[in-house]
C-alpha positions in Angstrom: 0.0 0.0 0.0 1.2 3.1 -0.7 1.4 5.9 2.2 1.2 9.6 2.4 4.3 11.1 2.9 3.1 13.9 5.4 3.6 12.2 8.9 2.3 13.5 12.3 4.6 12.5 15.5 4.1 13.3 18.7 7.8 14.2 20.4 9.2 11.6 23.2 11.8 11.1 25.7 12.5 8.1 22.7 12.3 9.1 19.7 13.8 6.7 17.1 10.2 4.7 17.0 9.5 8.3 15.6 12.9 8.5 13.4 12.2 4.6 12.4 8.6 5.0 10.5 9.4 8.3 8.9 12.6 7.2 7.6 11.4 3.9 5.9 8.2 4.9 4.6 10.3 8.2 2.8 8.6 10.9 4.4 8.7 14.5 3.1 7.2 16.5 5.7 7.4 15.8 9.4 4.8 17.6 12.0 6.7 17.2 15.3 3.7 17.4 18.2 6.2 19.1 20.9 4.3 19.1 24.6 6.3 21.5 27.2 8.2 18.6 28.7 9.2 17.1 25.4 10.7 20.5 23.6 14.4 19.0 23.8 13.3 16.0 22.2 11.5 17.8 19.2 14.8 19.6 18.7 16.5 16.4 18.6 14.0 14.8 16.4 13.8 17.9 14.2 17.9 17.8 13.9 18.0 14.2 13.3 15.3 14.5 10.6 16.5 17.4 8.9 20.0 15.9 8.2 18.0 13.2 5.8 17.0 16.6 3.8 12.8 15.7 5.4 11.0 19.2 6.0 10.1 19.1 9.9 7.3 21.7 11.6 7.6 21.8 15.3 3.9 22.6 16.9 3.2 23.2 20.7 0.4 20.9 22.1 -0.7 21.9 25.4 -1.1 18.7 27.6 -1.7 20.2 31.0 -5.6 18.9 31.4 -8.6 17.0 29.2 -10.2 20.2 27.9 -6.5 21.7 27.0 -5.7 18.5 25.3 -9.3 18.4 23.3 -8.7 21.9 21.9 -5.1 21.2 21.1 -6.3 18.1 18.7 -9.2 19.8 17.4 -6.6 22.5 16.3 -4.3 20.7 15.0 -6.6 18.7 12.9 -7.7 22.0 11.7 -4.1 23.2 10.7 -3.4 20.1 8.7 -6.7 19.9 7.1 -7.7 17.1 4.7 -4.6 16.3 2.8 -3.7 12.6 3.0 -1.2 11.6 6.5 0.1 9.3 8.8 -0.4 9.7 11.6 2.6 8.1 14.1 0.6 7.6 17.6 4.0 5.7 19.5 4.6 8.6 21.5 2.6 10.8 23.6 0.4 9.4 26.5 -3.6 8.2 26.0 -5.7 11.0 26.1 -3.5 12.7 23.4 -3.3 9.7 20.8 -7.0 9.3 21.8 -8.1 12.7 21.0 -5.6 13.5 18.2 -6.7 10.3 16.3 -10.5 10.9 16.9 -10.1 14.3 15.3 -8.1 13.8 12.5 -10.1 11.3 11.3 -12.7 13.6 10.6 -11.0 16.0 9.1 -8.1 14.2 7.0 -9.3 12.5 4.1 -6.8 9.5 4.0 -5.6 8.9 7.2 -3.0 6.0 8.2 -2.2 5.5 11.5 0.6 3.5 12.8 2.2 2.1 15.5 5.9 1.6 16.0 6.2 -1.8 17.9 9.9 -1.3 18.8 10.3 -4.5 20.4 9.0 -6.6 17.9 11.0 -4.5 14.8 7.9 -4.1 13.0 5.1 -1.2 12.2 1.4 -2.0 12.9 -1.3 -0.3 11.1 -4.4 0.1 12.8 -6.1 2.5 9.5 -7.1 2.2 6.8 -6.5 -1.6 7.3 -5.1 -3.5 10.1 -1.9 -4.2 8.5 2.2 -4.9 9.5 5.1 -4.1 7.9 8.5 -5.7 9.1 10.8 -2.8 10.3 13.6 -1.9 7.7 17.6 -1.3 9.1 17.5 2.2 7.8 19.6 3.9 11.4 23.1 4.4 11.5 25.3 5.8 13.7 24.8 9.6 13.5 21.1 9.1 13.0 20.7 7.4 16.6 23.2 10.1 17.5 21.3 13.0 16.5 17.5 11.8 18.0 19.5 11.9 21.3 20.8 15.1 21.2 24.6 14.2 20.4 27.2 14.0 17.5 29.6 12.4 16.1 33.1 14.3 16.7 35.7 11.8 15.5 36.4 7.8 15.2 39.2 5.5 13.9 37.4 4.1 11.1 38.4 7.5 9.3 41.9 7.4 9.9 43.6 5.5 7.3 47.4 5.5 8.9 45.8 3.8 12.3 43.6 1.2 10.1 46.6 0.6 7.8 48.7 -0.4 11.4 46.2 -2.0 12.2 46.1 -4.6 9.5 50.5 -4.9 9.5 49.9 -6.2 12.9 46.4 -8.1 12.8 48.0 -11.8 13.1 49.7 -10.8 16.3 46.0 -9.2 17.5 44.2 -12.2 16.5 46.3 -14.3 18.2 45.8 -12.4 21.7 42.4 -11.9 21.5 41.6 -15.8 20.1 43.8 -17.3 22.8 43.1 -14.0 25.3 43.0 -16.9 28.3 46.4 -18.1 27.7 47.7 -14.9 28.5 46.0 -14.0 31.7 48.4 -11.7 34.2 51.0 -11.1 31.6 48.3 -8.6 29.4 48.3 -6.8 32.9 52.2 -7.1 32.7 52.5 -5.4 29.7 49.6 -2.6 30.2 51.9 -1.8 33.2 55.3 -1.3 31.4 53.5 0.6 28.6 51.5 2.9 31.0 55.0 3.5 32.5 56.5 4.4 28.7 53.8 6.5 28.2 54.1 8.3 31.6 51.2 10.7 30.5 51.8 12.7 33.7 55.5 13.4 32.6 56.4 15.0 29.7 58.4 12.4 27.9 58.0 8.9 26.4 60.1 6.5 28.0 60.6 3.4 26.1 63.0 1.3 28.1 60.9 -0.8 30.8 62.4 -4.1 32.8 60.2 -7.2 33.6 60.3 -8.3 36.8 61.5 -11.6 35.5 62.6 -13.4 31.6 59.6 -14.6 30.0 59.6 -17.9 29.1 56.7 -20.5 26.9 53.9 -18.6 25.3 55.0 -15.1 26.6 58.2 -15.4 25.5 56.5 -16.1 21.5 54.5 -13.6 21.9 57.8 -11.2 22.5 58.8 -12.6 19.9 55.8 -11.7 17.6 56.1 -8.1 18.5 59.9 -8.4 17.8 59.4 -9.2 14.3 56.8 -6.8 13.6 59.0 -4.0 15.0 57.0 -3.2 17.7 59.1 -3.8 20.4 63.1 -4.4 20.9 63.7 -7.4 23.5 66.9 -9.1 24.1 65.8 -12.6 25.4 65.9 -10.7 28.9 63.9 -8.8 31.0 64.6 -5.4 29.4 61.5 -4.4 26.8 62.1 -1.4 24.7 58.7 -0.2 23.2 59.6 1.1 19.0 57.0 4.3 19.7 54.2 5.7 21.5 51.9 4.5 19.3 53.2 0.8 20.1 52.8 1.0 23.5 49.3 2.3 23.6 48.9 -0.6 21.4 50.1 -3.0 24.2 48.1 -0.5 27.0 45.0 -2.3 24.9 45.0 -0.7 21.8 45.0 -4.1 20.8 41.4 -5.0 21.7 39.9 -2.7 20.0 41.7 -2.9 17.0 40.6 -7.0 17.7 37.1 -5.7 17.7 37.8 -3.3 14.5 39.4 -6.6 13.0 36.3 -8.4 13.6 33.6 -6.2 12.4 35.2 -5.4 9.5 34.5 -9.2 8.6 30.7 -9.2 9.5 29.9 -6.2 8.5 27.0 -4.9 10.6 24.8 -2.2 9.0 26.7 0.7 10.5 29.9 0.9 13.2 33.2 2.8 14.5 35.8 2.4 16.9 37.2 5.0 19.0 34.2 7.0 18.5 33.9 10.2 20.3 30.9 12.0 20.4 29.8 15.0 21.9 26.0 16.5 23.5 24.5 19.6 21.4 23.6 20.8 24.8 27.0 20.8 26.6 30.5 20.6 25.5 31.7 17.2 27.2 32.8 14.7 24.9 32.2 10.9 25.7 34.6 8.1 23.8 33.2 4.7 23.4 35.6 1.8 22.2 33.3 0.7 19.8 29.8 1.1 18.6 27.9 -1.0 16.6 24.2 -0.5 14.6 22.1 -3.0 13.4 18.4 -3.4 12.9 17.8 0.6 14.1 19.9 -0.4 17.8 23.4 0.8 19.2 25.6 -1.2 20.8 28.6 0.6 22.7 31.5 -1.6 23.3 33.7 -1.4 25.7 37.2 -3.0 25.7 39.1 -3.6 29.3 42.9 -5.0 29.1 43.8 -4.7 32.6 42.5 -3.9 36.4 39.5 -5.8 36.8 39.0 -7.5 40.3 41.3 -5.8 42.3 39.0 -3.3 43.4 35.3 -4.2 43.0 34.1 -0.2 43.5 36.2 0.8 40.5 35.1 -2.6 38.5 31.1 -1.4 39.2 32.4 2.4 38.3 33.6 1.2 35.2 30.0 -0.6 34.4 28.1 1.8 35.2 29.6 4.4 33.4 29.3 2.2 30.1 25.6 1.7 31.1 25.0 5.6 31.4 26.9 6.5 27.9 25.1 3.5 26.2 21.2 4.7 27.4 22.4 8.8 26.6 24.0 8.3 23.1 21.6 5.4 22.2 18.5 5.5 24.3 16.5 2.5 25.7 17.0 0.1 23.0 20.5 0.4 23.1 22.8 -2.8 24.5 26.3 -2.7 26.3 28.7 -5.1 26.0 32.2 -5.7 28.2 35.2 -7.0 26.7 37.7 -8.2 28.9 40.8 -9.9 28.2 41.0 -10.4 32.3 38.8 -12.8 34.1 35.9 -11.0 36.1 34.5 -12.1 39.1 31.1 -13.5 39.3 29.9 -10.9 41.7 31.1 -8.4 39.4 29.4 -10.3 36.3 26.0 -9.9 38.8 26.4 -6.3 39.1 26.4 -6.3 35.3 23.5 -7.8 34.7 21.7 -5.4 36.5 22.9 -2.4 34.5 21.8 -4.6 31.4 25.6 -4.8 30.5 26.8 -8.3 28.9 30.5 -9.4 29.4 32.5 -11.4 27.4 36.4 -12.1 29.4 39.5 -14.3 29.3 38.7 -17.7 26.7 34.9 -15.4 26.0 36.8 -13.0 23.8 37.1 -15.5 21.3 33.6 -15.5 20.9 33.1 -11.8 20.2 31.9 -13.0 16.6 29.3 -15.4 17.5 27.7 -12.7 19.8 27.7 -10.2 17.7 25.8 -12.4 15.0 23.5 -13.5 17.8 22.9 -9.4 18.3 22.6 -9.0 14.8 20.0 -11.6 14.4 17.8 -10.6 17.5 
């Protein structure tokens, strides 16, 4: 069936069930319904809809009591008069879908009215016809971005020099992150002795760092990896000279997330960045998120942890819930958080996580970063 491509939305605290339906049925106009609590989000909406070249009208509906909400229908059923429209009743509370839909019905000569059903990534169709529609994957990033009220600033997957060093090293990633277990305490060693060579409160890198002992087994080869892709100089001993900054923030846990960039660049999810930073419209503090990931219209911030889990069970919970709280800003309810550790974490830590809504994968679970993200992927 074809629909009219003048939509009516009523603005919420979540607005991509709003974004979702004008987006994949192509509408050209957008009436945002803006009551005095939800003014932020029709800016947000209005931005995020304007940037995918759709004409947006912002109109104040006064909520405050029934006969307020009556004559705030019954005028704007009068404003947009009988031309054909949809009519998008997800947001808003009862009375106002009840009384909006009642009087547009008399007026509008063709009127559709839908339903966003989120949860079930579909549209429902109560008029003309009872009908659904499957939901199309037609969000990315800076569309999920801009609904909340942020933007994108930066991310790594538009710096060519970082991806090309990232692929001249991706055996050696691949090879910590597949057999991340194996490793264990000596991925803490070596955050250590790079955090020391980057000594970010001094002013100088310092490249020379001693072991506390000579590696020896599967430490020893990984060494040896680094040695022969030049990232490192290491003499067999317990002396470890890191070749540049740049390869010691690699060995800080750089590597992770360029594991995860490794990755996703084989599935290839609809939309997704690493090292994105992002920033609100309404203040200037910038947030950085490991990686983020969009598929089927929801964001999924990653976050990547190398070191420091389960020593100190305040920080560990700091550390989740502050991933929890950037996930829900920058990506609203349906967003999902995920935790990658190349450390064990504790089961009472993995409890806390579950109640921020925050999945972890750690230690031998890293090497099942691709099966969960298909799993994700799928639903």
């Amino acid at each position: 069936m074809n629909r009219p491509s003048r939509h009516l939305c009523i603005a919420t605290g979540q607005n991509l069930a709003n974004l979702i339906p004008a987006l994949q049925l192509s509408a050209s106009e957008v009436f945002i319904l803006e009551t005095p609590a939800m003014r932020d989000a029709a800016v947000n909406l209005k931005r995020a809809l304007e940037a995918r070249d759709i004409a947006v009208r912002r109109m104040p509906f006064d909520d405050t009591s029934p006969e307020t909400i009556k004559a705030s229908a019954e005028g704007v059923a009068m404003e947009l008069g009988v031309e054909p429209l949809v009519f998008n009743a997800t947001g808003g509370h009862k009375l106002m879908t009840l009384a909006l839909a009642e009087n547009l019905e008399e007026l509008a000569d063709d009127l559709h009215l839908v339903y966003a059903e989120t949860r079930r990534d579909r549209l429902d169709w109560l008029k003309p016809l009872p009908s659904i529609d499957p939901m199309r994957d037609v969000l990315g990033i800076d569309d999920i971005l801009r609904a909340q009220g942020y933007r994108r600033t930066s991310d790594g997957n538009q710096d060519g020099f970082w991806q090309a060093d990232a692929d001249s090293r991706a055996s050696l990633t691949r090879k910590m992150g597949d057999e991340a277990e194996r490793y264990d305490k000596f991925f803490g060693t070596l955050n250590r002795l790079a955090d020391f060579a980057l000594n970010e409160d001094g002013d100088r890198f310092q490249p020379r760092q001693s072991l506390d002992y000579a590696p020896g087994g599967r430490n020893a080869e990984l060494l040896d990896d680094a040695r022969r892709l030049g990232l490192i100089q290491w003499n067999n001993d317990t002396d470890i000279v890191f070749a540049s900054r740049e390869a010691a923030a690699y060995f800080r846990g750089g590597w992770l997330e360029e594991y995860v960039w490794y990755k996703l660049r084989g599935i290839r999810p609809h939309d997704w960045a690493v090292n994105l930073k992002t920033q609100s419209y309404a203040a200037q503090v910038e947030n950085e998120c490991d990686a983020a990931v969009v598929h089927r219209n929801r964001l999924l911030v990653i976050e990547c942890k190398t070191s420091g889990f389960g020593k100190n069970e305040m920080r560990d919970v700091g550390y989740i819930y502050k991933l929890a709280q950037l996930a829900d800003q920058i990506g609203g309810t349906m967003s999902q958080k995920l935790l990658l550790s190349a450390r064990p974490i504790h089961d009472d830590i993995r409890q806390r996580a579950k109640e921020y809504r925050v999945d972890i994968l750690a230690a031998h679970e890293v090497r099942r970063f691709v099966e969960y993200i298909k799993c994700w992927m799928q639903g």
